[in-house]
N, C-alpha and C positions, 0 to 999 in steps of 0.2 A: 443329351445328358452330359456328353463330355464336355459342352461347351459352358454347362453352370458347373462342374463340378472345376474347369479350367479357370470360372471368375473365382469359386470361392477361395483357389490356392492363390488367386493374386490379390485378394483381398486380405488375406491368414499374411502373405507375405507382406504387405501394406503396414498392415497391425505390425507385424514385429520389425518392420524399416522404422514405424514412430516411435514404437517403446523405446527399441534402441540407441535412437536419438534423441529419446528424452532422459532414460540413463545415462548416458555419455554427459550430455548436459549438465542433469542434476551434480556428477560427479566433478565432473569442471569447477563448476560452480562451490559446491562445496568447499574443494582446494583453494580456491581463489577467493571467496568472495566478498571478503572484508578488505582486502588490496584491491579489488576489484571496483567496487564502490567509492573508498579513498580515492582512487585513481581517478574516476570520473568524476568527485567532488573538485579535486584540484586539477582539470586542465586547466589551461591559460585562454585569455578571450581570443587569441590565434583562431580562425578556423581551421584551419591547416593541423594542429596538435589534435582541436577537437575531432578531425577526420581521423588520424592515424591512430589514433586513440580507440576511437568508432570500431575503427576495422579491427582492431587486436582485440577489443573485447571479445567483439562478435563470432570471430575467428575461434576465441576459446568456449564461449559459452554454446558457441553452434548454432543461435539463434537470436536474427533482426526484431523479433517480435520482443523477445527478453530483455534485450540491450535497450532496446526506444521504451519500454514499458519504466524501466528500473530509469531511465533519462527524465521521464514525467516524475516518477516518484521524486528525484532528485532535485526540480526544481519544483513542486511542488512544496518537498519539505525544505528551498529557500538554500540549500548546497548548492545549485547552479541556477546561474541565470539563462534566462528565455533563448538569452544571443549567444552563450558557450556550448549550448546544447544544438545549435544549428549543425557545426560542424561533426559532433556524435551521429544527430540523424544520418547525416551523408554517408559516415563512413560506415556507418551499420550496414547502410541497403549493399555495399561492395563486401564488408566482412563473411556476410551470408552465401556469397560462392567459394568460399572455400570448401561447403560439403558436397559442391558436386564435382570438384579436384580431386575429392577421395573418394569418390562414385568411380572414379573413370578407372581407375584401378581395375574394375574390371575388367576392361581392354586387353589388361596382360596379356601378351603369348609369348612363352616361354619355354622351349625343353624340360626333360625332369633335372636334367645333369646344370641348367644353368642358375645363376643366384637370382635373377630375375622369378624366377619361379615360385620364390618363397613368399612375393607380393603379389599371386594373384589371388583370387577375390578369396574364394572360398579356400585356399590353403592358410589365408591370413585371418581369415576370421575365424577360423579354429584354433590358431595357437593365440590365437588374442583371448578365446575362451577358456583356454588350457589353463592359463599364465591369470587370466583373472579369476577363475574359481579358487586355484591354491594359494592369492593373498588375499584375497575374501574370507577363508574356511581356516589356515593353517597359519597366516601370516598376522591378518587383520586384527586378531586376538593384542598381538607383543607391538604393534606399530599403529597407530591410529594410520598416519598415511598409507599404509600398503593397501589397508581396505578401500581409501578413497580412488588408488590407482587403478585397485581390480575393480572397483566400477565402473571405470572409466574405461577398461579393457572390454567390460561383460558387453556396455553397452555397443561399443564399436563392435562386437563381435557378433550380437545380434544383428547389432543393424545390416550386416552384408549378408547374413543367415537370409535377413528379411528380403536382400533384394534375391540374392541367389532362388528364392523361390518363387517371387516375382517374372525375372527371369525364365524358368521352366515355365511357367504359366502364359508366359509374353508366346515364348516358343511357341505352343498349344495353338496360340490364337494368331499366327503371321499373318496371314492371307485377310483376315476382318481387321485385324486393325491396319494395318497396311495400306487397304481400302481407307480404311477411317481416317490416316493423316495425310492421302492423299486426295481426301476433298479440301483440305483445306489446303489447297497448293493453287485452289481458283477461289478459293470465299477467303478470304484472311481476315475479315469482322467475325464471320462464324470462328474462326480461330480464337482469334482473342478472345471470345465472350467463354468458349469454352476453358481458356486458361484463367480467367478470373472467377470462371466459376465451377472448377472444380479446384480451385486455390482456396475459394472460400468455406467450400462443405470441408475440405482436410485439414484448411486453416494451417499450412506450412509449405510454402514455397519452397524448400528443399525438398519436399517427399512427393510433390507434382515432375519440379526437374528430376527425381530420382526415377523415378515411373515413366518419363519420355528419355532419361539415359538407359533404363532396362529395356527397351522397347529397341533404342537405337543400336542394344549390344548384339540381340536379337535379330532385327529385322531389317536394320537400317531407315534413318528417318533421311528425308530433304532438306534442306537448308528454310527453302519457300513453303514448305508444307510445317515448320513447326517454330520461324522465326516467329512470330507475330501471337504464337501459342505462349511461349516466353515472355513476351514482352504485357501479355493478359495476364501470366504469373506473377508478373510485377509488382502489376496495379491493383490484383488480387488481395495480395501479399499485404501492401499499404492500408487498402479498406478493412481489413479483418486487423490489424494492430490499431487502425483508429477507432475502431467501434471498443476493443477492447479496453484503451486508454480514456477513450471520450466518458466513460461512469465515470459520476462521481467527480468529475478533475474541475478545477476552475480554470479562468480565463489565461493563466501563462501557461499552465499544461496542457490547454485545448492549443493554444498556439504551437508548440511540440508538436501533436498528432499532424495541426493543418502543411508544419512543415514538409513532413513523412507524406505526406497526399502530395500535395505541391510538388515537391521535388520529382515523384514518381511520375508523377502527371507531364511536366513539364518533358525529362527525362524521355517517356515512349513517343511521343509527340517529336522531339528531335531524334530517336534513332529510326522513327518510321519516314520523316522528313529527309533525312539524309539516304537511307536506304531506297527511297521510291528516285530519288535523283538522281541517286549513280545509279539506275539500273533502266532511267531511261536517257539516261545521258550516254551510255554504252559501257562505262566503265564496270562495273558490275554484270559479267558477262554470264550465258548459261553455265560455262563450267563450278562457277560459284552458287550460281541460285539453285542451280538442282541437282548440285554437290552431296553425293547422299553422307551423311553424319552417322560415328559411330558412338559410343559415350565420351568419350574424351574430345570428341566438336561436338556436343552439345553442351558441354562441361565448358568449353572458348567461347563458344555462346552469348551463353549464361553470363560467362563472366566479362565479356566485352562488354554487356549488354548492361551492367550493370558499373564496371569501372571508369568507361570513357564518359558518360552521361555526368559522374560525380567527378573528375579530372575537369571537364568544361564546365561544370555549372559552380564551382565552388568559389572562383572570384566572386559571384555572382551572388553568395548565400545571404548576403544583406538585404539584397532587395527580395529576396526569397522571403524572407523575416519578415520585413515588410507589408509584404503580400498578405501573409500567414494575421499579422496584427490586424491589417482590414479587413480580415474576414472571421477573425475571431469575435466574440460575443464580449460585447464590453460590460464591465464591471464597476458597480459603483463604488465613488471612491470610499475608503473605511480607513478613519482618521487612526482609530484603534489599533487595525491590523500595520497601517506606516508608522504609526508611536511604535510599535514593537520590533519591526523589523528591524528600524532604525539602531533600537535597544538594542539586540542580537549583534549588529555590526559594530558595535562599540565594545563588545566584550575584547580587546583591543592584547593578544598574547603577548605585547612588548612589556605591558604591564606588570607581570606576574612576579617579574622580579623586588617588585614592592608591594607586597600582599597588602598594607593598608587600602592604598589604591585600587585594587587589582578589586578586593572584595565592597570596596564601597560601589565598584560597576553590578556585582555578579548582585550585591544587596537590592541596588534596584530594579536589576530584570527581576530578583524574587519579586519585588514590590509591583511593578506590574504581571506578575501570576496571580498574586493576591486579589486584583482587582477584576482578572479575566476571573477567576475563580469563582470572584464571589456575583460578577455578571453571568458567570453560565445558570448558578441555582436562581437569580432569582427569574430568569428568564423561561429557567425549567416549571419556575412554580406558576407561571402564570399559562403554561400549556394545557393543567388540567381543566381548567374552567373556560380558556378562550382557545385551541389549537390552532397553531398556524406553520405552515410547511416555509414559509419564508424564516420562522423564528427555529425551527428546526435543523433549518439548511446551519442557522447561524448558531447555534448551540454544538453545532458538530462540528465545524469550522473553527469556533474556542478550543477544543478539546483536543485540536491539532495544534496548535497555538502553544497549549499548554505542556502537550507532549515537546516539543519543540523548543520553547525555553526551560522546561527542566533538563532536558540534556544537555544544551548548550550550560546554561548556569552549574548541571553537576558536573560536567568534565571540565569548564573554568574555574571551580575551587577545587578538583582536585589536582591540579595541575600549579595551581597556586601552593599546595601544599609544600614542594622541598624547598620552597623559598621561606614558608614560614618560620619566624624564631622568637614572638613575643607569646607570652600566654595570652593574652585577650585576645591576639588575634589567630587564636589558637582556639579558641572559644568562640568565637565570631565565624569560622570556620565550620567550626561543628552546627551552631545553630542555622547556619545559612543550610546546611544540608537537611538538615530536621525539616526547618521550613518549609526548601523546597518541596521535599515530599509530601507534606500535611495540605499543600495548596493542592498538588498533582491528584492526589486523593482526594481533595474535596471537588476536586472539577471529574473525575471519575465518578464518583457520588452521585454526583450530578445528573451525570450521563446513565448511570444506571436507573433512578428514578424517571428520566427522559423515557427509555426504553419501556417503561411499565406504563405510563401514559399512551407513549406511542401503540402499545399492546391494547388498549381499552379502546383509541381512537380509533383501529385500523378493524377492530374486531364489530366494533359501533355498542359495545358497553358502556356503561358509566357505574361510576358510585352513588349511592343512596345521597337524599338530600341531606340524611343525617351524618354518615360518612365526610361528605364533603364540606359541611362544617367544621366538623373533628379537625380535615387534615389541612384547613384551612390555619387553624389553631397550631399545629405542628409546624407547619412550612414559619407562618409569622415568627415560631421563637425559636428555629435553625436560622431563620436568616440573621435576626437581632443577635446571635451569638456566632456566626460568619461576619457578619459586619463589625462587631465588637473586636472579634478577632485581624480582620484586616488595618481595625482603625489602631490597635495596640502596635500591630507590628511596623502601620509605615513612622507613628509615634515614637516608638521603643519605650513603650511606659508601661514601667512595671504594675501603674496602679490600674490602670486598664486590663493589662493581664491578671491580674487579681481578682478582677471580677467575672472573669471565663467562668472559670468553676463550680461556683455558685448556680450559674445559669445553667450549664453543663447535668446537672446533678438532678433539676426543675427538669428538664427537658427528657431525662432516664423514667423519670417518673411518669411525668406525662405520657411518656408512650407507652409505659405497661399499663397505663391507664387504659388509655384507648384499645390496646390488645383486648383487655378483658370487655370492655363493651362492643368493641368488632366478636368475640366470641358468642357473647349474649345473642346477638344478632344472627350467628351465624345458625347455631342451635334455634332458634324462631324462625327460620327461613325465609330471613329479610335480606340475604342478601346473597346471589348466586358466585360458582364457583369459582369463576375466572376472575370476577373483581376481587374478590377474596383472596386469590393469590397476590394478587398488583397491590392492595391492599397492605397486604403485609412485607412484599419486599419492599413498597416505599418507607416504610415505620423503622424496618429494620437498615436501609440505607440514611433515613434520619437522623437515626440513634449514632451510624459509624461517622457521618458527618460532625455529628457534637464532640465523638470521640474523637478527632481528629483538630480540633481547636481548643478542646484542651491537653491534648499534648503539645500544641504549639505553644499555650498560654504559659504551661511549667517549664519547656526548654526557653523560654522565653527570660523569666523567674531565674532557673537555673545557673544563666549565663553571668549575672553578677551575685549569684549568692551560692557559696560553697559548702555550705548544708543540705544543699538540695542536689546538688551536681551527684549523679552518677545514682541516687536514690530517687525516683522524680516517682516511681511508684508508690512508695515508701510515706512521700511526702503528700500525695493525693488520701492517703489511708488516713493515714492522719487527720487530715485537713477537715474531711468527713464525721471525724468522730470526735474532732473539738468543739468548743466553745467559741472561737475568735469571734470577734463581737461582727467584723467586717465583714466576715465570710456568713454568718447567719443572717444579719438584716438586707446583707444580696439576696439571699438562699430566700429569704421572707416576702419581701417583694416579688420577686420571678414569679414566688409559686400562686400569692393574691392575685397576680397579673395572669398567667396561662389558667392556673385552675379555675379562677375566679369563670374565664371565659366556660373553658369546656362543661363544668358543673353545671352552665345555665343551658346544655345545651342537650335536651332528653337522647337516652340509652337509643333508643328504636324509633321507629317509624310509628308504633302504635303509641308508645310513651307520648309524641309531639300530636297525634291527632287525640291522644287526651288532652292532654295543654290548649291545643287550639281551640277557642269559643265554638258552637255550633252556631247555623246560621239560626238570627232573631234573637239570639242571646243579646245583644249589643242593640237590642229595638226595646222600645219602652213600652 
């Protein structure tokens, strides 16, 4: 019994060595993270910047896995390229031993009377907990950063709480695990396989080295009995951030992850090649190989193990790249997404100092949102009738697209801003930001209708024959007024925008139309629950879609007419309860065109097998 009750205090200690360091972390993080992210958006293609770079994030966040994850996201969203990102991987895999430099701390031995004493483990990790409860509790309240500090205390403070009981537990168990790392002082494959693979179930390379530094404070490890355990940490370490990264990512961020493999790979490969050489070459003598290690040489280890690999291999990170692009999964070309990127690169900030300029760029990235925009819905509408996981991949892929030029487009007109000094382009400013958003939302839109399909497809529901007529009818006259809508704004014609509304108004109706005959339906129980939901949030993602082109249509309107500016609500109320001969015979049309449709098309399922002839009706 002593000996499960001995696992389960090093597991209890485990638990709070990761909390710890995932506190610490998150706190890091927090303090930093928007520097933190600028920073790595602007290294230089230097690999050399990109390493030192690597290693200070790493260093601060306390974690290779976070650094190389947030390095995908970053050239994923088109902030770094494929090749600036080589030198991050490298310097992440060395930034990550810095947490077993502050493992070795344990080592301390100290007097009570000496100052060295105040850094040993467990006297530090109590005033790191003292000092972080009272700017959490007492401070945190009057300083936003004091609280971010004392989490950053709490967590370091746990984290040595966690090994410190580790430690007692390690004690408990000398004699079996002692055994344990000294079988691999003759198998060093069983080694390795065991370091990658208990790297992989904890999923943190620092809390495996922190567990053979507890072990080493304890019991003393060998140099030969747990190199090769480290060096399985490694490679661990690598496989579990690429499985992480590899969802979801396309082909330059799969290159990222194959970097992170590759390097690691190449890496144990030469520190095992050179260690096997000098140690039969004679240089490498017993005093070293079975050199027993206490945390601070596993801690030199660690980190030898990790900096010399990235010190030689980094002339080299080119053909690394390389490497990583032949084995990556090629990708077909997409004329679309290179028009845009292109676009993005043009947003050119030497500009800004002549806003006419500056916004006739930022005009045209809107104008191609407008086009992404209105390619997501119509791609969206043809998923309910034909689904296909290729059109899906590319529907979600737009919708990153679109997140991505509305940011760039809104932080380039607002940056444009203090250079502004004409009214019109004063006006041109305001409307390019209306835009932008009404595009962004309608590609949202989008994606939320996506998601209600996707729900019907995955579940293996569908809508009524009679249903999908209806919403066949809907989708036709949001796209006709999405399309209306994009043809006005790359036009800039106001008489195009004129006729949004109209449509817009046809389209209000139409849907509380179909509301009340999905109702009908639902009361006859013609149609079950779950479509019935999909059902209605499509109608109602419909509706906010029309709403969203005609506010584009009136800022549109707006921008040369000063009756309307600043009243656009005002002026739709209106518009509804007049007369204009213009705005009625749009308003008359639309509505002969959609009603006409839906009217022919019966309430229910039993309404249409009224309608339909019986068989021999149609025989003479």
């Amino acid at each position: 019994m002593k000996a499960f009750y001995n696992v389960i205090f090093l597991l209890g200690g485990l638990g709070m060595f990761l909390y710890g360091m995932r506190v610490m972390g998150d706190g890091l993080k927090s303090s930093s993270g928007g520097a933190m992210k600028a920073a790595l958006a602007r290294v230089t293609t230097r690999p050399v910047m990109g390493f030192l770079l690597g290693v200070l994030v790493t260093c601060m966040i306390q974690s290779s896995t976070a650094t190389i994850v947030l390095t995908v996201g970053l050239v994923g969203a088109g902030f770094l390229t494929f090749k600036q990102s080589v030198g991050i991987v490298f310097g992440a895999n060395v930034g990550t031993a810095i947490t077993a430099q502050i493992i070795r701390l344990m080592d301390v031995d100290a007097g009570a009377d000496s100052i060295m004493n105040f850094f040993k483990s467990d006297n530090l990790a109590s005033v790191a907990l003292i000092i972080g409860i009272i700017l959490i509790m007492f401070v945190g309240n009057r300083k936003r950063g004091a609280a971010t500090a004392g989490t950053i205390l709490m967590g370091f403070g746990v984290l040595f709480m966690g090994l410190m009981n580790m430690s007692t537990a390690v004690s408990g168990m000398g004699d079996r695990l002692s055994s344990f790392l000294v079988s691999f002082e003759n198998n060093y494959f069983l080694g390795f396989l065991a370091g990658v693979g208990v790297t992989g179930i904890i999923q943190s390379s620092s809390a495996v080295v922190g567990i053979i530094q507890t072990i080493a404070s304890s019991v003393g490890v060998t140099f030969c009995g747990i190199f090769t355990v480290i060096i399985g940490v490694n490679i661990g370490d690598c496989l579990t951030t690429f499985l992480v990264c590899r969802i979801g990512a396309r082909s330059e961020q799969i290159k990222v992850c194959l970097v992170h493999v590759i390097y690691n790979v190449i890496a144990a490969v030469l520190i095992i090649a050179v260690l096997f050489t000098l140690r039969l070459s004679g240089v490498l003598g017993d005093d070293i190989w079975y050199r027993t290690l206490r945390s601070g040489g596993v801690a030199n280890v660690h980190g030898l193990f990790r900096l010399v690999p990235a010190v030689v291999l980094l002339p080299f990170s080119g053909m690394i790249a390389r490497l990583a692009e032949r084995f990556a999964p090629r990708q077909e070309a997409d004329a679309e997404t290179d028009d845009i990127e292109k676009n993005l690169r043009e947003l050119d900030m030497h500009l800004i100092t002549n806003p006419r300029l500056a916004l006739e760029e930022s005009g045209h990235l809107i104008g191609h949102m407008a086009d992404v925009a209105a390619k997501s819905y119509n791609a969206t509408t043809k998923q309910l009738f034909e689904y296909r996981d290729k059109r899906a991949s590319k529907i979600a892929s737009r919708e990153e697209l679109l997140d991505r030029m509305a940011d760039a487009s809104n932080k380039y007109i607002v940056a444009v801003s203090s250079h502004v000094r004409l009214e019109t382009d004063n006006r041109t400013q305001s409307y390019q930001i209306h835009a932008l958003t009404c595009f962004e939302r309608i590609g949202d839109l989008a994606v939320n209708i996506h998601e209600s399909i996707t729900n019907l497809h995955e579940s293996g529901q569908s809508f009524s024959e009679v249903a999908l007529k209806e919403m066949q009818v809907a989708f036709d006259a949001v796209r006709d007024i999405v399309s209306l809508s994009v043809e006005a704004y790359h036009s800039d014609s106001a008489g195009l925008a004129k006729r949004v509304e109209p449509l817009e108004e046809v389209i209000d109706e139409l849907i509380e139309d179909m509301r009340s005959r999905h109702v009908y339906r639902m009361t006859h129980n013609e149609c079950n629950a779950l479509a019935g939901i999909e059902y209605q949030n499509m109608l109602g993602n419909l509706e906010r879609i029309s709403d969203q082109c005609s506010d584009l249509a009136v800022y549109m309107l707006s921008r040369n007419d000063e009756s309307i500016q600043g009243k656009e609500h005002l002026y739709i109320h209106n518009l509804h309860h007049s007369n204009d001969a213009v705005y009625m015979k749009e308003f008359r049309g639309n509505y002969e065109k959609y009603f006409g449709r839906i009217n022919s098309i019966p309430v229910s399922r039993a309404d249409m097998e009224k309608a339909a002839p019986l068989p021999g009706d149609h025989e003479e």
